[in-house]
Structure formats: C-alpha cells, structure tokens
C-alpha positions in Angstrom: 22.1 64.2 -3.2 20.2 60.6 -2.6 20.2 58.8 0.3 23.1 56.6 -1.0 25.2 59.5 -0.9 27.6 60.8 1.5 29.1 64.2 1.4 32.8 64.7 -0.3 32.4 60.9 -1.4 33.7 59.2 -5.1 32.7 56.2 -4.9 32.3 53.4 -2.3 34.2 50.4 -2.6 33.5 46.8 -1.4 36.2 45.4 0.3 34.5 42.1 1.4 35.2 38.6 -0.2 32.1 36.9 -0.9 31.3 33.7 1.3 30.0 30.1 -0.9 30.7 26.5 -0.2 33.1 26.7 -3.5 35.1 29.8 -2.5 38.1 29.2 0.3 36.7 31.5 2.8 37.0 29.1 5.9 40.9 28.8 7.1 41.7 25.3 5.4 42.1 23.7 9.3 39.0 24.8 10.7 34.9 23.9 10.2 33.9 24.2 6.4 31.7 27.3 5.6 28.2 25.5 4.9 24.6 27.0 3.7 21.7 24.9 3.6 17.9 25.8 2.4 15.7 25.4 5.0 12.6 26.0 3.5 11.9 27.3 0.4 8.4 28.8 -2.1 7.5 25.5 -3.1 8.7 21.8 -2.3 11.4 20.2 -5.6 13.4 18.2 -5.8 17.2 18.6 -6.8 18.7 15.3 -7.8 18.1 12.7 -4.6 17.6 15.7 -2.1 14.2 17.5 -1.6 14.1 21.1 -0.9 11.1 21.5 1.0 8.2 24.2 1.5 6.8 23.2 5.2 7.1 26.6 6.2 4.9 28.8 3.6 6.1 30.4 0.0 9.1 32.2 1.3 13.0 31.2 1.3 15.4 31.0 4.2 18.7 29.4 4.8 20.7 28.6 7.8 24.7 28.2 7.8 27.4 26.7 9.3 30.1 29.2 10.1 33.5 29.4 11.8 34.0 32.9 13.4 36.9 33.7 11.3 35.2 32.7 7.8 36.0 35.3 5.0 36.4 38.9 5.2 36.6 39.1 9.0 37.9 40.3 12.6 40.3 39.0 15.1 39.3 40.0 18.7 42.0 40.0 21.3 40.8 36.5 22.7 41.4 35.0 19.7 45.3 34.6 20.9 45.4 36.1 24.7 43.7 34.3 27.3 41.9 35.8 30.4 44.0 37.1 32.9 44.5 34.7 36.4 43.9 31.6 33.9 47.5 31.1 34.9 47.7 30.2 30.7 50.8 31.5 28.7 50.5 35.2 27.3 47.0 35.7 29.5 46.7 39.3 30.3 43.6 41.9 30.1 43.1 41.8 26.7 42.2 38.2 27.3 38.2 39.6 28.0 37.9 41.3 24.9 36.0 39.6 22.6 34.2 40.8 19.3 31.4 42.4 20.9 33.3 44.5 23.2 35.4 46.1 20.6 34.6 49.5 20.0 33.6 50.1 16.9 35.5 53.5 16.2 38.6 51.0 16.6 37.7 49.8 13.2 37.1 53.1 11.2 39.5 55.7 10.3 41.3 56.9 7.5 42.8 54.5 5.4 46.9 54.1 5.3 47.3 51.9 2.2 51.2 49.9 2.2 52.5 47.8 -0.6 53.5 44.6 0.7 57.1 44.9 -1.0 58.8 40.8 -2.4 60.7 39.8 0.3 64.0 37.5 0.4 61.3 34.7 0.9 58.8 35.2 -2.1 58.7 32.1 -3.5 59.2 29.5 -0.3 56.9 27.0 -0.4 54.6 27.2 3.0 56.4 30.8 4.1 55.6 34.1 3.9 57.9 37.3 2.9 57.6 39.8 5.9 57.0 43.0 5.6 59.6 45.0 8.2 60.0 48.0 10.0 61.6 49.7 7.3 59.7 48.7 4.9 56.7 50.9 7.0 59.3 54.0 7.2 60.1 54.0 3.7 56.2 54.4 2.9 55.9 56.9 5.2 58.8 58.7 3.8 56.5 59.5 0.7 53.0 59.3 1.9 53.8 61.0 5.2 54.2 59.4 9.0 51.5 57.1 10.0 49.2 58.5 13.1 46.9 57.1 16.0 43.7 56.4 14.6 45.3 55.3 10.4 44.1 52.2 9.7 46.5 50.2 8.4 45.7 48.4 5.6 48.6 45.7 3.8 47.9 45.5 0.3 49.4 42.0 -1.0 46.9 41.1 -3.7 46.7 37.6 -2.5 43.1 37.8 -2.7 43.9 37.1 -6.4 44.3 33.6 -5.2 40.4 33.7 -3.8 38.4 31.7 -6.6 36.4 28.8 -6.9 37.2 25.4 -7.4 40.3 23.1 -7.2 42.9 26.8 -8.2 41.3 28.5 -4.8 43.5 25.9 -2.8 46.0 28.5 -3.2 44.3 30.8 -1.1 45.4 28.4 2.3 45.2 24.9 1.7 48.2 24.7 -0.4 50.1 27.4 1.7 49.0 25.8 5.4 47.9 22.3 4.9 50.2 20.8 2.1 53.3 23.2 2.4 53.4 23.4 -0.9 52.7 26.6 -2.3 54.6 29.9 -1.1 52.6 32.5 1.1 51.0 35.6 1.6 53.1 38.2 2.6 52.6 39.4 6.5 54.2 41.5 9.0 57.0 40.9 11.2 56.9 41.1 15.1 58.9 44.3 14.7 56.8 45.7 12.2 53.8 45.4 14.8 55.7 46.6 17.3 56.4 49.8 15.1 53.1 50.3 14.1 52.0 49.9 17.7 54.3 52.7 18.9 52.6 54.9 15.8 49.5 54.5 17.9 48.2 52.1 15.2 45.3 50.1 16.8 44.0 48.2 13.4 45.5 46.6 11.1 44.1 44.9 8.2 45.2 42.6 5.6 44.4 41.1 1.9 46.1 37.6 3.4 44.5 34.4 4.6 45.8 36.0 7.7 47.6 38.7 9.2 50.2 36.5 10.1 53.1 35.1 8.4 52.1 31.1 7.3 55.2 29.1 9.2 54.7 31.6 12.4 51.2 32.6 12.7 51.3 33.0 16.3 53.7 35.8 17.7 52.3 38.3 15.7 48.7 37.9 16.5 50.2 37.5 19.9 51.9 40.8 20.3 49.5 42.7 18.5 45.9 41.4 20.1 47.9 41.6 23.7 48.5 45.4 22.9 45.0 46.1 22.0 45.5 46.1 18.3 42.5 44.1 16.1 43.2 42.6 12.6 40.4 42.4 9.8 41.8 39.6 7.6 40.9 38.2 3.9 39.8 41.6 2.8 39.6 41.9 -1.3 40.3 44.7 -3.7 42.5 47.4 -1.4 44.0 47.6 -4.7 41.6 50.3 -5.9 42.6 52.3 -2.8 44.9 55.1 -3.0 48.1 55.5 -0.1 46.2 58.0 1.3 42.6 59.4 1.2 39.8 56.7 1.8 37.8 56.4 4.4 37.8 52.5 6.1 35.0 50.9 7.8 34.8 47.1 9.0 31.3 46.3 10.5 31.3 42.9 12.4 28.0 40.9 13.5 28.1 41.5 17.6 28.7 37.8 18.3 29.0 37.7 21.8 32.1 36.3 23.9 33.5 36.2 20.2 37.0 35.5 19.1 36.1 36.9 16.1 33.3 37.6 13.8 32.7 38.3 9.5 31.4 41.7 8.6 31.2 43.8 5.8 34.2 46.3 4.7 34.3 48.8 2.9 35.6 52.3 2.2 34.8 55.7 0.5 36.9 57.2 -1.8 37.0 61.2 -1.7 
C-alpha cells in the first residue's frame, strides 16, 4: 500500500470543477472569478502588458474571488441573518458561517439521486423540481436515506460547464437572459423530507441548489435547519447510488457565507 492509498478504496474521484477566467464558475450576477500574475521567473512581455520579475525567479498569483465561485459551500448565513437583527427569517443559524461548520457535516457516505425530467424540463429560466416522491421512490430501491447520507442530486448540468461563449448555459443564459431552461433543484418539500431523514448536506451538480425562478425558499428552509449545500460539483455521474465515500473540504474563511473547496469521493 502507498501513501496515496486508503484501505477498502477503488479509486478516488474528483468532484471539483476547475476555476479559469474562461470557465462560468462565478454565479453570472456576482464579482467575475479573476487571476493575475504577480510576479513571475523573469520580466516579458505579453502583447501591451508586462509580467514582471521584481520579486526574484519564482511565480505567484493573486485572485479575485467571490465566496460562492465554483465547486463550493453555502454556510447558513448565506440566507439567515443573525438572530435580534429584527431581519426577516433571522434565527440562530444566522452565526454560522463557513468556518464554524463542522467539518464531519460534510463527509459521510454518499446517497447518489437521479434528478428525474420534470413537467418543467424545457422552460426557459425554470427549473424541473425534484419532489418528495421522487426521494421515496429512490429509496424504495437503494434503501431509506439516514442521518449522516450525504445527499448528493445528480443532474449532469455540469455538462453545460465549458469555456467560451457555449458555457453561458451554465447560468448566464438560465439567470440573467431567461432564456435557456434550468438545472433541475429540489422543492421546499423535498428539503423538508430530507430534513426529517436527518439529512444535514445536500449537494448538487447545479449552478445552485436552488430552483432558477425561486432560489430563495429553499436555501431558506434548509440553511435555517442547519442543513449546508456544496453546489456546482462535476462528475457524480461516476458515483454509484450507494457506496462512495463524500468529502467536501472548504478554505476556513472566516465570518464566511460560503467558501470553494475541493470534493471528492472514494469509491469502495
């Protein structure tokens, strides 16, 4: 066995999206994911810009980042505010931010559901919703869903993740021009049923966990409960229903709404 290896494991699979200027990893409303060269081995030039080599021959960048950029977290305070901010839905959860989640909250054993087409596949700027009995009927042949399963919606939008003008799919088309159909995403009352399974993560190949026209009431009732969401994950396709392992590790960003990590899981 190597050092790489961990006992009873297959294979490990990557399940993060990787972050570039050209890839549609920020949410299409929000700060554009930037990286700029700060120094590099020697001083060029690159058409009219200059990279320079003030520092010494060695390379390092620095980036501009939202919090929710790629393959990434949703804290509670992302949607709940603090309690006794008199704000609407404040309540406890309203303190947690990235760094105080635990970190066993996002690890477990891997519950893998096909996002079945629903009635609205195909609505420009909607998405179909998964339902509660879309849930039951998965458990009904991989087996009931248990506190600490992570939850894990396989939609294969992450198809839509490429570079260039045909990555506008991913969001922009969805959120900011209405004119391309959405991920699928869970209704309120399939939260609430995975919350009463003792489900406290839920993750999603989507631009977010929820729907496109109605983003909020979902993250809402979820992040209120003490449920976190890792959204724009990639390839849950080569997980099986049941069997992988799922790990989501987020940088400790402190008093975070949210943060990007890396995901990934191990395959028995």
């Amino acid at each position: 066995m190597t050092g790489l290896d961990w006992p009873g494991t297959r294979d490990v699979v990557d399940l993060s999206l990787p972050l570039a200027e050209d890839l549609p990893c920020h949410w299409t409303t929000h700060l554009p994911f930037q990286v700029k060269t700060y120094n590099w081995f020697t001083a060029h030039r690159c058409g009219s810009h200059t990279v320079p080599d003030r520092l010494g021959p060695y390379a390092t960048r620095w980036m501009a980042i939202d919090e929710h950029t790629g393959t990434h977290v949703d804290a509670p305070t992302h949607f709940v505010p603090p309690p006794g901010s008199g704000l609407p839905d404040a309540g406890d959860q309203g303190v947690v931010s990235v760094d105080r989640i635990e970190l066993r909250r996002l690890m477990g054993p891997a519950a893998v559901i096909e996002a079945p087409a629903g009635p609205d596949s195909g609505r420009a700027g909607v998405s179909p919703l998964v339902e509660p009995e879309d849930i039951v009927s998965w458990e009904g042949r991989h087996g009931r869903l248990a506190d600490g399963d992570i939850v894990l919606l396989h939609t294969g939008w992450d198809r839509n993740y490429v570079r260039g003008a045909a990555g506008r799919a991913y969001c922009h088309d969805v959120v900011t021009t209405g004119k391309a159909p959405g991920w699928p995403a869970p209704s309120v009352g399939a939260v609430e049923l995975l919350l009463e399974r003792g489900i406290r993560c839920l993750g999603t190949d989507g631009a977010s966990i929820g729907p496109a026209h109605d983003a909020a009431p979902v993250h809402v009732r979820g992040l209120s409960a003490g449920m976190v969401f890792v959204e724009c994950l990639g390839n849950l396709g080569r997980l099986p229903p049941r069997g992988a392992w799922f790990c989501f590790l987020p940088l400790r960003v402190e008093g975070g709404t949210g943060a990007p990590g890396r995901a990934f899981a191990m395959l028995p």
